[in-house]
C-alpha positions as CSV (number, residue, x, y, z in Angstrom):
1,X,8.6,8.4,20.3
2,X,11.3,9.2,17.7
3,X,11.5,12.0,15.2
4,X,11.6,11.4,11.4
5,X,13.7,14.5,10.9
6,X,16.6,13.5,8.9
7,X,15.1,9.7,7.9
8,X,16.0,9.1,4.5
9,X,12.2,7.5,3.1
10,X,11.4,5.5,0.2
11,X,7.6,5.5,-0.5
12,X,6.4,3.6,-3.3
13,X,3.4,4.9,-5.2
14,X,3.9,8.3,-3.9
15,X,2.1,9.8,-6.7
16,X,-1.5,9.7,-5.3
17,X,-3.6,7.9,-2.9
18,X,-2.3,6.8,0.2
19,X,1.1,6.8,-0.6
20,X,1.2,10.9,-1.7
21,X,-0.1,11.7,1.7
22,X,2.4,9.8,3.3
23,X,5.1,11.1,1.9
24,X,3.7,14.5,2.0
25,X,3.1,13.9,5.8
26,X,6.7,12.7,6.2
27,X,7.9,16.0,4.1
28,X,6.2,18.2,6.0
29,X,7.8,16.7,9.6
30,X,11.5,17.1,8.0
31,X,12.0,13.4,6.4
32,X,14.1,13.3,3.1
33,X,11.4,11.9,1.2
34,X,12.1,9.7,-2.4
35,X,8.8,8.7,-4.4
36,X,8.2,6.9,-7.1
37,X,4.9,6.5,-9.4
38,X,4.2,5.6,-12.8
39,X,2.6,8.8,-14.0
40,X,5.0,11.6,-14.6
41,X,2.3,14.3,-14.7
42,X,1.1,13.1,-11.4
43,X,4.8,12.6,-9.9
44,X,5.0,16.2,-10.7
45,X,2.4,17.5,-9.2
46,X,2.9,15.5,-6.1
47,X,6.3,16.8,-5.7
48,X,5.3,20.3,-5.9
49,X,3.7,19.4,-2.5
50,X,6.6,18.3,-0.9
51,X,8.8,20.7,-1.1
52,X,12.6,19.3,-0.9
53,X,11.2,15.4,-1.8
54,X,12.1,13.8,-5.0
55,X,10.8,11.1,-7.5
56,X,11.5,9.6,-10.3
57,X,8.4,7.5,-12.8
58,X,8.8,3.8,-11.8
59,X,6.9,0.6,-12.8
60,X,7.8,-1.4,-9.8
61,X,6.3,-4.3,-11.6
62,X,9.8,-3.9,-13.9
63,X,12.9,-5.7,-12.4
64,X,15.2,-3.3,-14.1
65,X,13.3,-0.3,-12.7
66,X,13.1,-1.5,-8.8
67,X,17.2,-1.4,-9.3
68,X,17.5,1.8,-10.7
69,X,15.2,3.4,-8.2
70,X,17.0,1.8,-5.5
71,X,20.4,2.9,-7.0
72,X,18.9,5.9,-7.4
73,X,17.6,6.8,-4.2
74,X,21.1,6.2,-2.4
75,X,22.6,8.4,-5.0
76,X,20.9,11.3,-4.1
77,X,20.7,10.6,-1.0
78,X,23.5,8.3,0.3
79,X,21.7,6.3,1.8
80,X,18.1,4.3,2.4
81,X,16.7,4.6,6.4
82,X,12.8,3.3,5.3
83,X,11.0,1.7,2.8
84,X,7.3,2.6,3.0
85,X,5.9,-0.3,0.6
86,X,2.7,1.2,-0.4
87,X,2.1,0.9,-4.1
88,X,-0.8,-1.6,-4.9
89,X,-4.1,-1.9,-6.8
90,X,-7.4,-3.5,-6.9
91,X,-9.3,-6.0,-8.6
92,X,-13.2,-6.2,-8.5
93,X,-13.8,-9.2,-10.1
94,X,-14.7,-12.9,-8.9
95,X,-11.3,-14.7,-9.5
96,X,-12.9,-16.8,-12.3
97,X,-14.0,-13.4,-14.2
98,X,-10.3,-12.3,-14.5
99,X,-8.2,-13.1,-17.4
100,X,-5.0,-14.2,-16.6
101,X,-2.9,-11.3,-17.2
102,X,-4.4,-9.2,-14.9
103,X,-4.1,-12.5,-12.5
104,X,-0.2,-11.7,-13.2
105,X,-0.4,-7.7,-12.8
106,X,-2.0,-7.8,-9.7
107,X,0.1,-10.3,-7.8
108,X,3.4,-8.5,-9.4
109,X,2.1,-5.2,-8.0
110,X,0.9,-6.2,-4.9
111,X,3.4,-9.1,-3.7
112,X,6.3,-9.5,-5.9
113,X,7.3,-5.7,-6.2
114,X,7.2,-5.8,-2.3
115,X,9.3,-8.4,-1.3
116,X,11.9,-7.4,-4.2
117,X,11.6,-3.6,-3.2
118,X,12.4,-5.2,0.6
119,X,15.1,-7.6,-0.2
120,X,16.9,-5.0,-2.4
121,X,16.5,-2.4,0.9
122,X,17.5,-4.7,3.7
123,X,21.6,-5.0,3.3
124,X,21.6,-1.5,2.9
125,X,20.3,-0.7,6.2
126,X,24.0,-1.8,7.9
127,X,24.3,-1.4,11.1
128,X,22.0,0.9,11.9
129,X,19.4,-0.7,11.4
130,X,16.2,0.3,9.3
131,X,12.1,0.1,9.3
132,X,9.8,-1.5,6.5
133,X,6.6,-0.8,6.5
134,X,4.1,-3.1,4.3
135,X,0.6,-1.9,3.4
136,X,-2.1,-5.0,3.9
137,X,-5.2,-4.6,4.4
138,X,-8.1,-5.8,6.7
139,X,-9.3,-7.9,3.5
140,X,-6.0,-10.2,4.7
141,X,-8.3,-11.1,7.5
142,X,-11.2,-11.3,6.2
143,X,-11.5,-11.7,2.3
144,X,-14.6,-11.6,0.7
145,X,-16.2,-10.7,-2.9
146,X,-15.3,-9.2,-5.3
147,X,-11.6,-8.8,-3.3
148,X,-11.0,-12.4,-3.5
149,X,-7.5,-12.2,-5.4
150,X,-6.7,-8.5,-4.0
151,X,-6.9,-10.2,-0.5
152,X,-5.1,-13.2,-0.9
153,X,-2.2,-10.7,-2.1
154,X,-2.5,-8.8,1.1
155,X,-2.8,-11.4,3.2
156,X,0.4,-12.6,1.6
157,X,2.3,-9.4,2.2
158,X,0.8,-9.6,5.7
159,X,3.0,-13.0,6.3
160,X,5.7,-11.5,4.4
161,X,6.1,-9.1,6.8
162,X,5.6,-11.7,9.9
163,X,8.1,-13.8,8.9
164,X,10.9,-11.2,7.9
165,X,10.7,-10.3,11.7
166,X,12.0,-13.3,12.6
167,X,14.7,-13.1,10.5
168,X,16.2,-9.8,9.8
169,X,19.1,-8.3,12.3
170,X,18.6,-6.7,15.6
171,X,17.2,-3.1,14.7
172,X,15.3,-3.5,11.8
173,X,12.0,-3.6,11.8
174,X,9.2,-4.9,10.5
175,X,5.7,-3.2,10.2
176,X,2.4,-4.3,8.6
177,X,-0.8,-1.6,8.6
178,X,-4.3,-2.4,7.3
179,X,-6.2,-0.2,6.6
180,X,-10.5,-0.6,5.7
181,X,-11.9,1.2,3.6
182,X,-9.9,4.3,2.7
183,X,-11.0,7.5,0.7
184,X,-9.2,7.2,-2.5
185,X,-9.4,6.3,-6.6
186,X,-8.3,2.3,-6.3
187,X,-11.8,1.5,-7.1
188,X,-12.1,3.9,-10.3
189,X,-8.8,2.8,-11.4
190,X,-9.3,-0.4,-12.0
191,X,-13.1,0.1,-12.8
192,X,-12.8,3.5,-15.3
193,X,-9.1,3.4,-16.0
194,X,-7.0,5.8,-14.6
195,X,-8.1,9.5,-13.5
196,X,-5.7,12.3,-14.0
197,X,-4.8,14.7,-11.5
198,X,-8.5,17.0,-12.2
199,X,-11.2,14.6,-12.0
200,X,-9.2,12.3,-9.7
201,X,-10.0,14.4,-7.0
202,X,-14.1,13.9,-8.0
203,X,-13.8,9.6,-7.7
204,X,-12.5,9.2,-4.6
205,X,-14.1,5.5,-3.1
206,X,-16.3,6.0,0.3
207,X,-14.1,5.6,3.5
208,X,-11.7,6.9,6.3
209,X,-9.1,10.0,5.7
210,X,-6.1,8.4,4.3
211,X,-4.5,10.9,6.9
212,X,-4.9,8.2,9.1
213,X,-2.8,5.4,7.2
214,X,-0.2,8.2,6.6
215,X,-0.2,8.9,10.6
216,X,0.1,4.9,11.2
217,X,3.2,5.3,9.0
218,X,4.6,7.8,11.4
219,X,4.2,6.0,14.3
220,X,6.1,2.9,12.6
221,X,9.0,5.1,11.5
222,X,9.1,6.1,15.2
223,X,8.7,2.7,17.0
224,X,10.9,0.7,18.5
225,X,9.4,-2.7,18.0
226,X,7.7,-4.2,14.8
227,X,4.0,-3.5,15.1
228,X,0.8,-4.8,13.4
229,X,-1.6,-1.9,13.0
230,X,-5.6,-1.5,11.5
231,X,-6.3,1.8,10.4
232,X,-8.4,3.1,12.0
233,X,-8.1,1.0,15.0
234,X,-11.2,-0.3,15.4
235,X,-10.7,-2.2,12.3
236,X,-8.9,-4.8,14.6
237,X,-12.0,-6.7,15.2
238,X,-11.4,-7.6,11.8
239,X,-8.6,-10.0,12.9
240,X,-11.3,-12.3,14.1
241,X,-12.2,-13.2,10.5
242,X,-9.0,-15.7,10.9
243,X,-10.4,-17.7,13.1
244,X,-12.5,-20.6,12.5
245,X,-15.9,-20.4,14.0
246,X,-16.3,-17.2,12.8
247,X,-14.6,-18.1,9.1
248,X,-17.4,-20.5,8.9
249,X,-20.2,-18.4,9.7
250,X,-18.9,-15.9,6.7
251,X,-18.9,-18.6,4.5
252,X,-21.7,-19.8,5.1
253,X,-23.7,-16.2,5.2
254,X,-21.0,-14.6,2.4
255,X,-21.2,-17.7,-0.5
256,X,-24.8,-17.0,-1.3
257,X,-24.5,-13.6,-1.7
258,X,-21.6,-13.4,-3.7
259,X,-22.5,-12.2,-6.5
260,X,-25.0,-9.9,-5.4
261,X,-21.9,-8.5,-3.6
262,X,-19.8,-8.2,-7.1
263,X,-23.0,-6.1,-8.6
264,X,-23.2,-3.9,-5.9
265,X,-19.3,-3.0,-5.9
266,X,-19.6,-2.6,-9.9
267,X,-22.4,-0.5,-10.0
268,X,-20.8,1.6,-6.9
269,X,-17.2,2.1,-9.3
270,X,-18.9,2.9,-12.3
271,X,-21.0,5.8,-9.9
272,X,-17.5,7.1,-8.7
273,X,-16.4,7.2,-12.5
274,X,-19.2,9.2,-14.1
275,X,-18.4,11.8,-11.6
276,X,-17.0,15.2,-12.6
């Protein structure tokens, strides 16, 4: 294994989450770290954790903005070794129940910001090669309600990062990690709006340390082969959701329950947002 000393890291949604443990993670083992978030409060206060990082407020949803950060990035730091594409949200909705712009905000977020973010990284990597690491999720193996929409965008960036393997240069690669359930505010964000840096700390979703995810990152950053990782592990079994006798028996068990499912997940955010 490889050292991360020295790598020049671009982590998107860096902020909070997932993403501002990675980068902290990556700070603290001698990475130049870059992040990028759309909160400036909360950019701020993530960087005073990560000593020698740096951020700038993004919307990665903007075309304009992914250039500048990019431009940005290899300004202050001459150069662009990783792209950790973590940014993302949730919907908890049956797809029917969503109006169509938030149709369009989640699959700008969640799939188009990640494959511009990547193909505006890749010819800068040279030579020397490069990793990108995509953040799926288990839910691209097996979707289910009220994730419907959320998954379909995972399981999109999932394929995304499949295919660029087989056809980026010799020494780049490719990583996808899918996480379960992980211990964060995705589900009171897009529930109860978005928490600020206090009370975000008080509607955190059930599920494993995000410590985890930012340790899978590690590993990638350090391979030297593309790799296809659940978080934690044993989340691999979810892989056999893809395949067909066991797709049938979720439909057939999942369908009924479906909106059951959607109650339960509502009632469970709107817990998480009364908290204090």
């Amino acid at each position: 294994m490889r050292s991360v000393a020295g790598t020049v890291v671009l982590v998107t949604g860096g902020s909070a989450g997932i993403g501002r443990v990675t980068a902290r993670r990556l700070a603290r083992l001698g990475a130049q770290v870059a992040i990028c978030g759309r909160d400036q409060h909360r950019l701020d206060a993530a960087l005073r954790e990560m000593p020698g990082a740096w951020g700038m407020s993004c919307d990665v949803t903007d075309p304009a903005g992914r250039e500048l950060l990019v431009r940005a990035v290899v300004e202050r730091f001459g150069r662009i070794d990783a792209l950790v594409n973590n940014a993302g949200q949730g919907r908890v909705a049956k797809l029917a129940d969503l109006g169509g712009e938030q149709v369009e905000s989640l699959v700008a977020v969640n799939f188009t910001a990640v494959a511009e973010l990547t193909r505006l990284v890749l010819p800068l990597f040279g030579a020397r090669g490069g990793h990108v690491v995509m953040l799926s999720s288990i839910g691209a193996w097996v979707p289910v309600p009220p994730l419907s929409l959320y998954s379909a965008t995972k399981a999109g960036v999932l394929g995304l990062a499949l295919g660029l393997r087989r056809e980026v240069p010799r020494g780049v690669r490719v990583h996808a990690i899918c996480p379960g359930p992980i211990r964060t505010e995705w589900l009171t964000r897009d529930l109860n709006g978005t928490p600020d840096e206090h009370s975000a700390r008080t509607r955190l979703s059930a599920g494993s340390d995000p410590e985890l995810v930012a340790r899978a990152v590690e590993k990638c950053l350090t391979a030297r082969a593309s790799r296809t990782v659940a978080v934690p592990r044993w989340w691999e079994i979810a892989r056999l959701g893809s395949f067909a006798p066991v797709s049938r028996v979720l439909d057939v068990v999942v369908a009924p329950a479906s909106s059951a499912i959607v109650r339960m997940a509502r009632r469970y955010g709107k817990r998480l947002g009364s908290s204090t």
